[in-house]
C-alpha positions as CSV (number, residue, x, y, z in Angstrom):
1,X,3.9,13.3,10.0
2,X,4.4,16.8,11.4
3,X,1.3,18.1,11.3
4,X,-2.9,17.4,11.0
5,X,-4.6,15.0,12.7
6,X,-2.1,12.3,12.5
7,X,1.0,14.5,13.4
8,X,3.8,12.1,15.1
9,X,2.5,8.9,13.4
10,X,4.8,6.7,11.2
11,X,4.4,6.2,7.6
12,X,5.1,2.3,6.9
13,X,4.0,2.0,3.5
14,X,3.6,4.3,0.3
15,X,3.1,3.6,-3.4
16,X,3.0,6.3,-5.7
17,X,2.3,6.2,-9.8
18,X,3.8,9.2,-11.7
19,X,2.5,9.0,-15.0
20,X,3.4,11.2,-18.2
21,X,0.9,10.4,-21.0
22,X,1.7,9.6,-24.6
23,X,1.8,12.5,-27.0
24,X,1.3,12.9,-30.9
25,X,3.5,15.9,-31.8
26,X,6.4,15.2,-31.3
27,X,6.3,11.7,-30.5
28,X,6.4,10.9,-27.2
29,X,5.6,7.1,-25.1
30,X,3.7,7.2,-22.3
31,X,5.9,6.9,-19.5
32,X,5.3,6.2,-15.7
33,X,7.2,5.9,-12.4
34,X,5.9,3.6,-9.7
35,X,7.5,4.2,-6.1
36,X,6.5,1.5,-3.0
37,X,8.1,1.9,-0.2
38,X,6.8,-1.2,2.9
39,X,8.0,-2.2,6.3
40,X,9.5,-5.8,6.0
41,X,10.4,-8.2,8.4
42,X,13.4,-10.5,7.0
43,X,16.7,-11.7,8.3
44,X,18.8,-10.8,5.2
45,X,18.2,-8.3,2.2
46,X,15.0,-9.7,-0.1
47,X,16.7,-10.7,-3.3
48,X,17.0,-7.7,-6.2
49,X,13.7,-7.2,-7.8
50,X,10.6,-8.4,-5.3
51,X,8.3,-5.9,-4.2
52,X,7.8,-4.6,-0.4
53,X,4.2,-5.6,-0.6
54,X,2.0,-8.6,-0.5
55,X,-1.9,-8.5,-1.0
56,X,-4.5,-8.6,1.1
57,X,-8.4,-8.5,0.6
58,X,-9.7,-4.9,1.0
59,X,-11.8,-6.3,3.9
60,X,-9.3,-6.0,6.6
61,X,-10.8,-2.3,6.9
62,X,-14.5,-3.0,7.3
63,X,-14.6,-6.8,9.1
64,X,-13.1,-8.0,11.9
65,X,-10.1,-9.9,11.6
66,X,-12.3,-13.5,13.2
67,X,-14.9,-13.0,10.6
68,X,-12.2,-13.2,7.7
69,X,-9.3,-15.5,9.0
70,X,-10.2,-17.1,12.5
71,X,-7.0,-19.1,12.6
72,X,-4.8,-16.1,12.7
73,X,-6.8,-13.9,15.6
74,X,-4.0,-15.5,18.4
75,X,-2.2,-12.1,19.1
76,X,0.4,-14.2,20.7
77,X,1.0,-16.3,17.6
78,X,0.5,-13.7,14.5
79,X,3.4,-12.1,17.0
80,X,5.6,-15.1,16.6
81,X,5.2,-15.2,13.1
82,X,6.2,-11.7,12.5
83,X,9.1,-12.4,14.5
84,X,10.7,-15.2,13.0
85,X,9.1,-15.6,9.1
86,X,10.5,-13.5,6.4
87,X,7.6,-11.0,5.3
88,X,6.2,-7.7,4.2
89,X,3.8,-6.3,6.7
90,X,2.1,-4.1,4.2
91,X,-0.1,-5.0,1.3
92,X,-2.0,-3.6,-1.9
93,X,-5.6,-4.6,-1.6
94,X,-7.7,-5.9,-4.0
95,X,-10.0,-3.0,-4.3
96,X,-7.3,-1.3,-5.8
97,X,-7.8,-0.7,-9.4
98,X,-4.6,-2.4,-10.2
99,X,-3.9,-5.3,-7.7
100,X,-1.2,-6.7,-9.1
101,X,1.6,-4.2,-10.4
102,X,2.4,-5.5,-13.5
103,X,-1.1,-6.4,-14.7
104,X,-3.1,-4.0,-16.9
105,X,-5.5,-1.7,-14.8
106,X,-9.4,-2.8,-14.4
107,X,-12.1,-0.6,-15.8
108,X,-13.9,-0.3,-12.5
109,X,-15.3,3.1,-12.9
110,X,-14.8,6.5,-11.2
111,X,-14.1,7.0,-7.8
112,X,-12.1,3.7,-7.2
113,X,-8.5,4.7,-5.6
114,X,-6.1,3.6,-7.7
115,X,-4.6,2.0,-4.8
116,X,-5.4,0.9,-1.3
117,X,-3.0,0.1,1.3
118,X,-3.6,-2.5,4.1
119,X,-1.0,-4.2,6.8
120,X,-0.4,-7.6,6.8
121,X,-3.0,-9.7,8.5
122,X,-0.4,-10.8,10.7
123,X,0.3,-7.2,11.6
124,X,-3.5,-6.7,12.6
125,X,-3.6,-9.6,14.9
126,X,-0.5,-9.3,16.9
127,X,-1.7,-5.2,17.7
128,X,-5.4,-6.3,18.0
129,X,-6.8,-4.3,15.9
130,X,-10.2,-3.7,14.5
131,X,-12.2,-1.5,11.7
132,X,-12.9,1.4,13.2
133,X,-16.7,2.4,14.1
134,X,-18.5,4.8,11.9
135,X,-17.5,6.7,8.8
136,X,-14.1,6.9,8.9
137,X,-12.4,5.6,5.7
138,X,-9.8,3.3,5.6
139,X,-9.0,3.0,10.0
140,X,-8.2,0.2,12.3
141,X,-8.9,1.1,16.1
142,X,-7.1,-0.7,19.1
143,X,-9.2,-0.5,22.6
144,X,-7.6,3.0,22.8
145,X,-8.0,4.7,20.1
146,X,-7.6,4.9,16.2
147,X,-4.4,2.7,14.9
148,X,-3.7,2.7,11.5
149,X,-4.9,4.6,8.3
150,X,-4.8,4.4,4.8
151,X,-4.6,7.5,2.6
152,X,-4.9,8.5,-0.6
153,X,-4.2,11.0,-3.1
154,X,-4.6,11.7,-6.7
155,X,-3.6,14.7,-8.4
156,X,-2.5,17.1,-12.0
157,X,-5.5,16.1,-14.1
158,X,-4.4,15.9,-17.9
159,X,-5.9,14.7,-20.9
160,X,-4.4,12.4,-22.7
161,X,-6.3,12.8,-26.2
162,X,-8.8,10.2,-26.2
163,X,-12.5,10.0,-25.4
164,X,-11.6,8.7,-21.4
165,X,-11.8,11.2,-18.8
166,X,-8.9,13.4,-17.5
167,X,-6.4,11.0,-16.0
168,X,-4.5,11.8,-12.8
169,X,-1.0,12.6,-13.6
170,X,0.3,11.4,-9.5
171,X,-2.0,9.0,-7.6
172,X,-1.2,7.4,-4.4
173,X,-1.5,6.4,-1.3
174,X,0.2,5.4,2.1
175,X,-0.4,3.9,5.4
176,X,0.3,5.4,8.9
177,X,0.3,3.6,12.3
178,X,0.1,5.2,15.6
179,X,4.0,5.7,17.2
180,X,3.6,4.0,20.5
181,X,1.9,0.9,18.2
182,X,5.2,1.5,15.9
183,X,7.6,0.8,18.9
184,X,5.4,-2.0,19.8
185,X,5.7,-3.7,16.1
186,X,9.3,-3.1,15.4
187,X,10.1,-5.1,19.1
188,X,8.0,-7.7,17.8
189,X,9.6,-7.6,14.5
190,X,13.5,-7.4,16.3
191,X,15.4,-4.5,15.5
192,X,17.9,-6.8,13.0
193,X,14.7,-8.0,11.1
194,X,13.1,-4.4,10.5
195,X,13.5,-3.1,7.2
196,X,12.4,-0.5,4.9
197,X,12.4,-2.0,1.6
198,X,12.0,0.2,-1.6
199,X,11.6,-0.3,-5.4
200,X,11.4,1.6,-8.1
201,X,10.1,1.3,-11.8
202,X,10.3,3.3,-14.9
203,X,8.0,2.2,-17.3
204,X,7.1,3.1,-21.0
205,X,4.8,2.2,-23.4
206,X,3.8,3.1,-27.3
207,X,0.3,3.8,-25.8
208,X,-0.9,4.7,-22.6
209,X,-1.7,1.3,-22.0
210,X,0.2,0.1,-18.4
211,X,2.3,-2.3,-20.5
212,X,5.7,-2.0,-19.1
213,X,8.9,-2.8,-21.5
214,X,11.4,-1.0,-19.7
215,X,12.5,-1.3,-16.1
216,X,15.1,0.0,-13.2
């Protein structure tokens, strides 16, 4: 990032929905782009198709990591793990109002991101880190300072002519991690295991449903 608060940190996750919605006159699908870009740890190319992302439960951000998994709170052996087992270190929680990425979205109400960003559970116990104190949003905190954050973004209101609300035409989010923590991760991971893996979608639909039937 090159400016703000978090200038200098390192984005190692982002997902991204552009969506265009169906229209009456002239005929028109709905149509959407998803982008998700994660930080993988693998010792050859994942095979065509998977997605840089696992899932984690939106807790990671508000519990500490011995409350929710005690047998993973070894720094010294979530560090092996990342070193040596194939895996994305970035996940979609499941507060996000479409967990999985194929499945239709949840009516959960306004003011639910659409997506929430986490790291791997792995990736919090090797760096030691915990929810950060006080209102903060979505921040992890080592014994120095804040860690990691999750953003998000939603923007273009439209209205898609129905009786729903005005629907966000880009909605997002992404996660940043401190740089010195970065350095730290990607010697853990090995520099021949760090990758960036990226997929893209193009999905359209006869209405604005989130039923894909065409992909790239």
């Amino acid at each position: 990032m090159d400016d703000g608060p978090h200038a200098g940190w390192v984005q190692i996750g982002l997902i991204e929905r552009q969506r265009t919605p169906a229209r009456r006159y002239p005929d028109q699908p709905a149509r959407q782009v998803l982008i998700i870009v994660g930080l993988e740890a693998a010792d050859d190319d994942p095979p065509p198709g998977t997605l840089p992302v696992s899932q984690a439960p939106w807790q990671l951000w508000t519990r500490p990591l011995q409350r929710l998994a005690p047998a993973l709170t070894r720094p010294e052996a979530a560090a092996e793990h990342i070193s040596t087992t194939d895996q994305a270190l970035v996940a979609i929680t499941d507060a996000s109002a479409t967990p999985m990425v194929d499945a239709p979205p949840r009516r959960s109400g306004p003011g639910l991101p659409p997506y929430v960003l986490a790291p791997a559970a792995s990736v919090v116990a090797a760096l030691g880190l915990q929810p950060t104190g006080g209102i903060c949003g979505y921040s992890l905190s080592d014994t120095a300072a804040e860690a990691l954050i999750c953003r998000q973004w939603q923007g273009h209101l439209v209205h898609d002519g129905s009786f729903e609300p005005l629907l966000p035409v880009v909605a997002g989010a992404d996660l940043l991690i401190r740089p010195d923590l970065f350095t730290r991760l990607h010697a853990t991971i090995g520099p021949s295991r760090c990758q960036a893996g990226i997929n893209v979608r193009h999905m359209t639909a006869a209405q604005d449903d989130d039923i894909p039937d065409d992909e790239d």
